[in-house]
Biopython code that builds the backbone (N, CA, C, O; Angstrom):
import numpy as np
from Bio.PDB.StructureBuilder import StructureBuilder

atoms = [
    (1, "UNK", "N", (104.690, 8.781, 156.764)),
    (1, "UNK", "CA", (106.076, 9.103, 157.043)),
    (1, "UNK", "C", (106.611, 9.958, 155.902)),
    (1, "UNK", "O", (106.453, 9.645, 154.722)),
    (2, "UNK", "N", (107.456, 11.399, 156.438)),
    (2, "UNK", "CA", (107.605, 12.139, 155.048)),
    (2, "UNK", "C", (108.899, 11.293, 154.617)),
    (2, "UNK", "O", (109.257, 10.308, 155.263)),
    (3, "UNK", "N", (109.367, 11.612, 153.821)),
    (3, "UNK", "CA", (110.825, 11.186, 153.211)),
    (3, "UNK", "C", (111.919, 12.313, 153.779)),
    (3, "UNK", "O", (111.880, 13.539, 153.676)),
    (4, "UNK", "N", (112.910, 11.452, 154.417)),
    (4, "UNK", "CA", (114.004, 11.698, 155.743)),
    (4, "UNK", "C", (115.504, 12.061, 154.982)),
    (4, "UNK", "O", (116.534, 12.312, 155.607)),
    (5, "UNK", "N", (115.347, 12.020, 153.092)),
    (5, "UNK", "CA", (116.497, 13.143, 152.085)),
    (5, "UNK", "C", (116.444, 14.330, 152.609)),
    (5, "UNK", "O", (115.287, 14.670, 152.855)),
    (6, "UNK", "N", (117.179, 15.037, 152.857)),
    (6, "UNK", "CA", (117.349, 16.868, 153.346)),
    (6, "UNK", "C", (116.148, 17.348, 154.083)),
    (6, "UNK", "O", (115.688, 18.488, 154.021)),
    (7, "UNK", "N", (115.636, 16.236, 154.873)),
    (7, "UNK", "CA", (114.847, 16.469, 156.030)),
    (7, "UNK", "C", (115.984, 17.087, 157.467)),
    (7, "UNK", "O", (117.196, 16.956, 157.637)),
    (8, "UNK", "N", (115.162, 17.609, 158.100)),
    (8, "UNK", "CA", (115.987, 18.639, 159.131)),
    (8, "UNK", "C", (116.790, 17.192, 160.064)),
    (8, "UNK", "O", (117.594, 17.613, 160.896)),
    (9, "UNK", "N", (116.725, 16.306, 160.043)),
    (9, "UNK", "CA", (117.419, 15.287, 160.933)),
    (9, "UNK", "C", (118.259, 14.682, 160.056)),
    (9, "UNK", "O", (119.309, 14.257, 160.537)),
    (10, "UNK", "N", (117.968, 14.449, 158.255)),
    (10, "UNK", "CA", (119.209, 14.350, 157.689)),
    (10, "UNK", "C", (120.257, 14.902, 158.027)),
    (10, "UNK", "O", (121.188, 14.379, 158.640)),
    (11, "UNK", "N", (120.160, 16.197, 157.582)),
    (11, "UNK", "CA", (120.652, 17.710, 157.742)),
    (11, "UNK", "C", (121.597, 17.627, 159.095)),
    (11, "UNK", "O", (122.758, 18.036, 159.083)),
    (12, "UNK", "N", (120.931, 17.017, 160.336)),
    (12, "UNK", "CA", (121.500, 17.157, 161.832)),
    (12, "UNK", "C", (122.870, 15.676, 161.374)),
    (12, "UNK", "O", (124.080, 15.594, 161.584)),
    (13, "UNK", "N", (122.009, 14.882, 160.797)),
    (13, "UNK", "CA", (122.905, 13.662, 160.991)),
    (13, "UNK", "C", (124.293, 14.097, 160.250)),
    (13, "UNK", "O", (125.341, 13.808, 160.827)),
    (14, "UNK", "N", (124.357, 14.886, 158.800)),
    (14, "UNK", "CA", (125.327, 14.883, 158.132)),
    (14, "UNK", "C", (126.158, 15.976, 158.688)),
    (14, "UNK", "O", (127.259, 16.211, 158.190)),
    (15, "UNK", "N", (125.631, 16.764, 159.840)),
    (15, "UNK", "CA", (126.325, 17.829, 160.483)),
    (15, "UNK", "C", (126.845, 17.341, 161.348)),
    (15, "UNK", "O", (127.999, 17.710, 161.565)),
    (16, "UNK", "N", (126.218, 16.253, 162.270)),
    (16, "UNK", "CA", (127.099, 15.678, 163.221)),
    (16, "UNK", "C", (128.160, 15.046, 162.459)),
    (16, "UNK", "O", (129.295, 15.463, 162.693)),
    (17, "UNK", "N", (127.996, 13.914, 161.398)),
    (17, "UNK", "CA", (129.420, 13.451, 161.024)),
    (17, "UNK", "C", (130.668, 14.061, 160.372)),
    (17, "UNK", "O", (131.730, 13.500, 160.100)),
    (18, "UNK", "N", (130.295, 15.358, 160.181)),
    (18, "UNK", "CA", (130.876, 16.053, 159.250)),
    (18, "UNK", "C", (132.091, 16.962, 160.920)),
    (18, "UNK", "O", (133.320, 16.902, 160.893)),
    (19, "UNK", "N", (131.351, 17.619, 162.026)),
    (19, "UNK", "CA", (131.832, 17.640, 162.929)),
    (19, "UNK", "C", (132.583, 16.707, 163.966)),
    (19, "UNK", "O", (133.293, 17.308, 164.772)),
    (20, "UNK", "N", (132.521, 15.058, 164.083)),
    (20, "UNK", "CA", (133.251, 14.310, 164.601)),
    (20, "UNK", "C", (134.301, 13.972, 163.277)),
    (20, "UNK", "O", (135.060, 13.055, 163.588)),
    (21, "UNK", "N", (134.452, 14.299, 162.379)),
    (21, "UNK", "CA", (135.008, 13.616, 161.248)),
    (21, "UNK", "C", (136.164, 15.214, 161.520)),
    (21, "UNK", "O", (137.309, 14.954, 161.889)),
    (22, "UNK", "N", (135.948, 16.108, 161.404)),
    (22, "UNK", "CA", (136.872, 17.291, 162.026)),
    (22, "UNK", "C", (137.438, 17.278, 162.531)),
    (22, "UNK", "O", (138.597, 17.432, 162.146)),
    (23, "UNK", "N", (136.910, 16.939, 164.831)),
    (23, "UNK", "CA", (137.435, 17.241, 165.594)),
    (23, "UNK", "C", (138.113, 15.757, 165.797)),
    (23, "UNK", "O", (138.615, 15.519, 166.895)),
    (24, "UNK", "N", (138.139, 14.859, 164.877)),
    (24, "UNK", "CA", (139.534, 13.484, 164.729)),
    (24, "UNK", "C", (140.425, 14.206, 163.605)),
    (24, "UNK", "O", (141.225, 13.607, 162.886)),
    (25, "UNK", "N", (140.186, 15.468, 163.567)),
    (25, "UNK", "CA", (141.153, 15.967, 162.659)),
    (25, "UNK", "C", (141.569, 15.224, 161.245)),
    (25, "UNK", "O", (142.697, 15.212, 160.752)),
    (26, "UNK", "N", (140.540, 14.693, 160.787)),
    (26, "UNK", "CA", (140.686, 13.895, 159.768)),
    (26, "UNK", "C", (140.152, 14.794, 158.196)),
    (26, "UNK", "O", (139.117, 15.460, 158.153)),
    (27, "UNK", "N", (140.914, 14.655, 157.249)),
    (27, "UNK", "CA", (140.182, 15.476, 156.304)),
    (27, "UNK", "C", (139.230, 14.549, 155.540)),
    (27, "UNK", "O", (139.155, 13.439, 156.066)),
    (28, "UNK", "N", (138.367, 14.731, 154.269)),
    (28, "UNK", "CA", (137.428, 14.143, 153.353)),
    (28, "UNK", "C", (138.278, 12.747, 152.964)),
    (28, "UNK", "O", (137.978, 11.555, 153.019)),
    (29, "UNK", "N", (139.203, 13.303, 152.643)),
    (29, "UNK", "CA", (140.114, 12.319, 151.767)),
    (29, "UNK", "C", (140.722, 11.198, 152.619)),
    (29, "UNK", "O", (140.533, 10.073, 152.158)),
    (30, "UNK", "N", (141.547, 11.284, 153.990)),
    (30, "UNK", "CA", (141.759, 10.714, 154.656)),
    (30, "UNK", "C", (141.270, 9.469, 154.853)),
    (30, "UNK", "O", (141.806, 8.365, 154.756)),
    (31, "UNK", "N", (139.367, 10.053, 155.358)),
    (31, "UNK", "CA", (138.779, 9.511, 156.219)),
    (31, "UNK", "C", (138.240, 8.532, 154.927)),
    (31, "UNK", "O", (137.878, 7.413, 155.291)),
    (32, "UNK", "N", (138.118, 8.873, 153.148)),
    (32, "UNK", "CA", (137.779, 8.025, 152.329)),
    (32, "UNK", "C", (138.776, 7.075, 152.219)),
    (32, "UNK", "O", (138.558, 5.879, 152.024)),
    (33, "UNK", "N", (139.877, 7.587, 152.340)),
    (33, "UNK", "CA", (141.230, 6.509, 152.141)),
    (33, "UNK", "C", (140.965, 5.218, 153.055)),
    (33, "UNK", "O", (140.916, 4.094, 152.557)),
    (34, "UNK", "N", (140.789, 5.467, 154.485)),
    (34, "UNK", "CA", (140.185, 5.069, 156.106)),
    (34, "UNK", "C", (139.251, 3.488, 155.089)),
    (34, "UNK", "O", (139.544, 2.303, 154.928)),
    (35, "UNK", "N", (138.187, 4.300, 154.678)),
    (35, "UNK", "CA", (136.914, 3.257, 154.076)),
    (35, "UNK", "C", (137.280, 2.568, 152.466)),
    (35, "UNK", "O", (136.504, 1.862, 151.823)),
    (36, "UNK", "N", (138.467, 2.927, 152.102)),
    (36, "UNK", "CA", (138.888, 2.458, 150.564)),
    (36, "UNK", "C", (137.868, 3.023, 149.285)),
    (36, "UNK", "O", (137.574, 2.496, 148.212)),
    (37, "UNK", "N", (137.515, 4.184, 149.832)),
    (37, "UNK", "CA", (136.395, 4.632, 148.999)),
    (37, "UNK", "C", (137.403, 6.168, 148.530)),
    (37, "UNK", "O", (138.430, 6.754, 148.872)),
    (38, "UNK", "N", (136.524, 6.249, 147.747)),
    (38, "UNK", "CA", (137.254, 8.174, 146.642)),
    (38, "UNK", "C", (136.764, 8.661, 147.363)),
    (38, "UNK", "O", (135.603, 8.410, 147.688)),
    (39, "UNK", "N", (137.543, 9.605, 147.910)),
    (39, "UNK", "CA", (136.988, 11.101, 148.369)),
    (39, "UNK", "C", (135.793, 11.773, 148.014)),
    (39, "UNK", "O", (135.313, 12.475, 148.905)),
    (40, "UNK", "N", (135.172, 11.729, 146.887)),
    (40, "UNK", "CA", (134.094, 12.351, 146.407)),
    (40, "UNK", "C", (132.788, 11.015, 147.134)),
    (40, "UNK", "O", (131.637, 11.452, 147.181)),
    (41, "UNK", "N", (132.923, 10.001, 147.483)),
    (41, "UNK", "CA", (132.401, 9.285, 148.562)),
    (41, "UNK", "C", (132.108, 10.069, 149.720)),
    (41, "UNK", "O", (130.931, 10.162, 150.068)),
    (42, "UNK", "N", (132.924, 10.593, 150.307)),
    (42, "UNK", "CA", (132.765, 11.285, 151.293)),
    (42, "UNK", "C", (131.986, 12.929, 150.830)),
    (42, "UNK", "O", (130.868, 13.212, 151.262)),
    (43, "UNK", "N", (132.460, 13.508, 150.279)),
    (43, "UNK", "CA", (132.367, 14.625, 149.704)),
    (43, "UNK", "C", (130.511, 14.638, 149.766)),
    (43, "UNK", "O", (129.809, 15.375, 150.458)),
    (44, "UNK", "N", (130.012, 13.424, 148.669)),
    (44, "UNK", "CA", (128.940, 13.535, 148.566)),
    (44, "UNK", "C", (127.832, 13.581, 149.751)),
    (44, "UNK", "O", (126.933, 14.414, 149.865)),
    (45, "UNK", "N", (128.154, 12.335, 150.724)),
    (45, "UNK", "CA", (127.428, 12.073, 151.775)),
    (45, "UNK", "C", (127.042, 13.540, 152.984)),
    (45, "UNK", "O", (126.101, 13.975, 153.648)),
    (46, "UNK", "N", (128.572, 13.865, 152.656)),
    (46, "UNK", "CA", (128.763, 15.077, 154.018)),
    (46, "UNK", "C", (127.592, 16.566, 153.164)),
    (46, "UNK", "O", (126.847, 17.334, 153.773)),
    (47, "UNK", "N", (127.891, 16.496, 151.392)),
    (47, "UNK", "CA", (126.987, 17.390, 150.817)),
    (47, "UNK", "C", (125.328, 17.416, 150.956)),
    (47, "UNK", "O", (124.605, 18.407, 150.856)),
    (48, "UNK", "N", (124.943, 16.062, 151.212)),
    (48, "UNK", "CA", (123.255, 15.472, 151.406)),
    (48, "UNK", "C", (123.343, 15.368, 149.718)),
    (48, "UNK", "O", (122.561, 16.155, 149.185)),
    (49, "UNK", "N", (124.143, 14.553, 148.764)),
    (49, "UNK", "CA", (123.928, 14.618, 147.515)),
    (49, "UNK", "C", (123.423, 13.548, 147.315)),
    (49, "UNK", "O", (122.530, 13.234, 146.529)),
    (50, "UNK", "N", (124.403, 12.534, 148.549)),
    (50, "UNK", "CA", (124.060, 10.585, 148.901)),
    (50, "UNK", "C", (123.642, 10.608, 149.736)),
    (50, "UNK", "O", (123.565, 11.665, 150.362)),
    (51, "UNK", "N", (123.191, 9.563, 150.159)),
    (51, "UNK", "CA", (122.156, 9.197, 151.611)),
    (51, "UNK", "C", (123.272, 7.550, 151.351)),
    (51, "UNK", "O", (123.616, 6.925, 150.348)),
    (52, "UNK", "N", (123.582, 7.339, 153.218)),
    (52, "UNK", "CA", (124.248, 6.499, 153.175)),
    (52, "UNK", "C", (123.420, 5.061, 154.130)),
    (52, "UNK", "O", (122.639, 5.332, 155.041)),
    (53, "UNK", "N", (123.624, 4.106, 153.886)),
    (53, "UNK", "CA", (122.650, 2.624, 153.943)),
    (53, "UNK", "C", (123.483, 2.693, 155.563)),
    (53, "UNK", "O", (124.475, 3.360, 155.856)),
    (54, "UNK", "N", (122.753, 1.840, 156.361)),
    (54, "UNK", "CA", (122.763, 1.658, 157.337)),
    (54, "UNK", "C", (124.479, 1.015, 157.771)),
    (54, "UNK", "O", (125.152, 1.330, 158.752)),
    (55, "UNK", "N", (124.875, -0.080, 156.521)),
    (55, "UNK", "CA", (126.196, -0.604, 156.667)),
    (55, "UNK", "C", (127.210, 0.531, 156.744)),
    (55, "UNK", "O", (128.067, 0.592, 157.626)),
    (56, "UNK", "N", (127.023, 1.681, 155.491)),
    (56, "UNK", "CA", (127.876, 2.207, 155.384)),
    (56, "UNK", "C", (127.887, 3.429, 156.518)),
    (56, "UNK", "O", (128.857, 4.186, 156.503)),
    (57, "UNK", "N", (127.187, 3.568, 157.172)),
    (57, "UNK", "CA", (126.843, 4.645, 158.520)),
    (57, "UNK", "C", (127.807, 3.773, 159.737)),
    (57, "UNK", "O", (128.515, 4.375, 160.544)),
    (58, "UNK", "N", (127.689, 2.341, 159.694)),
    (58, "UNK", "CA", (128.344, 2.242, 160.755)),
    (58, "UNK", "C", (129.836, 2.208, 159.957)),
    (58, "UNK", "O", (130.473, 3.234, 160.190)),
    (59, "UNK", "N", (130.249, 1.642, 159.429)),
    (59, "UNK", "CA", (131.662, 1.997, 158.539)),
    (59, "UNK", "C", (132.443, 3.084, 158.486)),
    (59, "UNK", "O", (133.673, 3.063, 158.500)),
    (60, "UNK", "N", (131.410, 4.526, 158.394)),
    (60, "UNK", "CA", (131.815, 5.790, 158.265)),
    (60, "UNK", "C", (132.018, 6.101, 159.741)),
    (60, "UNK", "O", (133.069, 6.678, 160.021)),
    (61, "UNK", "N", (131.404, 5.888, 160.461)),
    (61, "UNK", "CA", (131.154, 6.521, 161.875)),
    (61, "UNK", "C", (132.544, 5.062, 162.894)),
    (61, "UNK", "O", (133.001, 5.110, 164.036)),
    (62, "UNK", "N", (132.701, 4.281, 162.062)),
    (62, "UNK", "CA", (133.870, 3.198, 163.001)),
    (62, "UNK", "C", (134.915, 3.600, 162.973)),
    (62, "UNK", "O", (135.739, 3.705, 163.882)),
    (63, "UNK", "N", (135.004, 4.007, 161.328)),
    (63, "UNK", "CA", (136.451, 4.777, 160.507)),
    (63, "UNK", "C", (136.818, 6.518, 160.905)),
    (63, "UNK", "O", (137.754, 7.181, 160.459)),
    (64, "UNK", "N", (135.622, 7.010, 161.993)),
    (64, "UNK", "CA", (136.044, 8.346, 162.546)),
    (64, "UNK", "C", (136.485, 8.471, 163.922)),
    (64, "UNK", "O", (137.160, 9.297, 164.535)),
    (65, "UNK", "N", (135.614, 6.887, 164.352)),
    (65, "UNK", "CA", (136.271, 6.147, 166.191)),
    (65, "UNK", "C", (135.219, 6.805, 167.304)),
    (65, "UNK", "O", (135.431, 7.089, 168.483)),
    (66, "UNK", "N", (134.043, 6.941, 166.529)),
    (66, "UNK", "CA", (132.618, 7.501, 166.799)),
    (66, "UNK", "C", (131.504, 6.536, 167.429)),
    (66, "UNK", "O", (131.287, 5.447, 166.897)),
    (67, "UNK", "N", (130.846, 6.921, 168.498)),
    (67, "UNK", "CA", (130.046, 6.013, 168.934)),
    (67, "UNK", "C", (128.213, 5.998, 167.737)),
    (67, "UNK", "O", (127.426, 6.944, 167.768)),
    (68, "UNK", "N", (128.016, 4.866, 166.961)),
    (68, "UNK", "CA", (126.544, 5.114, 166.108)),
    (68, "UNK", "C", (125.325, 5.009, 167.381)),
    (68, "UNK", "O", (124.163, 5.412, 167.429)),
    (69, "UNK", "N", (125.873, 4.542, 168.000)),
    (69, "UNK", "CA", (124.860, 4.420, 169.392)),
    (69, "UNK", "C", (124.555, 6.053, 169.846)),
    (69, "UNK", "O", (123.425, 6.244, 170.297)),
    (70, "UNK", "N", (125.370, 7.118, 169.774)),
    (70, "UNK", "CA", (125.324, 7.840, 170.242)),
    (70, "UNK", "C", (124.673, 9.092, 169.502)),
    (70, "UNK", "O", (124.042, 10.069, 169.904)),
    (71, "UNK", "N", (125.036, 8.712, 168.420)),
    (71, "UNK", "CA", (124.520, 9.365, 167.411)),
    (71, "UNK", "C", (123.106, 9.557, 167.069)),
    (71, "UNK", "O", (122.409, 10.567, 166.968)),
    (72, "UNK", "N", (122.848, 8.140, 166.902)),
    (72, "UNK", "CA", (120.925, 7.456, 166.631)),
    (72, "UNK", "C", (120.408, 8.083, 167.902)),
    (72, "UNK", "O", (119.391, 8.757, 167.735)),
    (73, "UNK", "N", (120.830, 8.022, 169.021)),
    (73, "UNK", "CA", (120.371, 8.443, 170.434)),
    (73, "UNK", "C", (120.177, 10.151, 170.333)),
    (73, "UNK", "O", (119.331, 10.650, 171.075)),
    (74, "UNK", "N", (120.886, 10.955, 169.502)),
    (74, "UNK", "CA", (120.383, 12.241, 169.505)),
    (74, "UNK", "C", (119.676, 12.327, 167.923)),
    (74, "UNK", "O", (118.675, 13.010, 167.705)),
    (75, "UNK", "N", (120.129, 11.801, 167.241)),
    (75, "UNK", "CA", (119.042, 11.667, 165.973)),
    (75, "UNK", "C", (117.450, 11.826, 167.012)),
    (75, "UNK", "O", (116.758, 12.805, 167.289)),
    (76, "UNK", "N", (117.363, 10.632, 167.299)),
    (76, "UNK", "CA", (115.733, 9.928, 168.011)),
    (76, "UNK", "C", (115.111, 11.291, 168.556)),
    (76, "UNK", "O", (114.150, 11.896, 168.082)),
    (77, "UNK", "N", (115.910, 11.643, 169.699)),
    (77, "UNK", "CA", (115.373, 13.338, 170.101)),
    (77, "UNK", "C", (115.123, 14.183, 169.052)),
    (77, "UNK", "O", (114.854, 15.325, 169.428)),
    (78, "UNK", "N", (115.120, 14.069, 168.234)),
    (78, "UNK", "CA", (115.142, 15.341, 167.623)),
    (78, "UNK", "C", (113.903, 15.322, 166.643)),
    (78, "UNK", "O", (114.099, 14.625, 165.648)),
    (79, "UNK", "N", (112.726, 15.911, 166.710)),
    (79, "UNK", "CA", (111.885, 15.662, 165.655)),
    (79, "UNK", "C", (111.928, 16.273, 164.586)),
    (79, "UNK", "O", (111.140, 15.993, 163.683)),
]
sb = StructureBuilder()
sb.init_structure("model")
sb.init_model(0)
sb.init_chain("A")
sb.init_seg("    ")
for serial, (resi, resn, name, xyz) in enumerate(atoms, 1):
    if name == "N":
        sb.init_residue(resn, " ", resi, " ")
    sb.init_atom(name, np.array(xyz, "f"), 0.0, 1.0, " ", f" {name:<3s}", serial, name[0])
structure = sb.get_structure()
């Protein structure tokens, strides 16, 4: 298994959240305020600087009103 850091499905995943995190019209800061986390929380994840743990994926993706089901489901397609 290669390592899945700034692998092309990272890359897809932090583009999808970075695009539903938009079109809720929410900015970086907002959506960190949303999770009680600093903005540079967000900042980093959406950069591929952090890689975020499974808790905090559903947290980020609850706090944008995003389905993770839906997400993992086009992750999976995608090799």
């Amino acid at each position: 298994m290669s390592k899945s850091l700034r692998s092309e499905r990272h890359f897809l995943l932090l583009e999808q959240l970075v695009q539903l995190r938009k079109a809720k019209g929410l900015t970086q800061e907002q959506l960190a305020n949303k999770l009680g986390k600093p903005q540079s929380f967000v900042a980093k994840y959406e950069g591929g600087e952090r890689r975020l743990d499974v808790v905090e994926f559903l947290d980020v993706v609850d706090a944008i009103g995003a389905d993770p089901l839906h997400i993992l489901a086009e992750l999976k397609t995608t090799p």
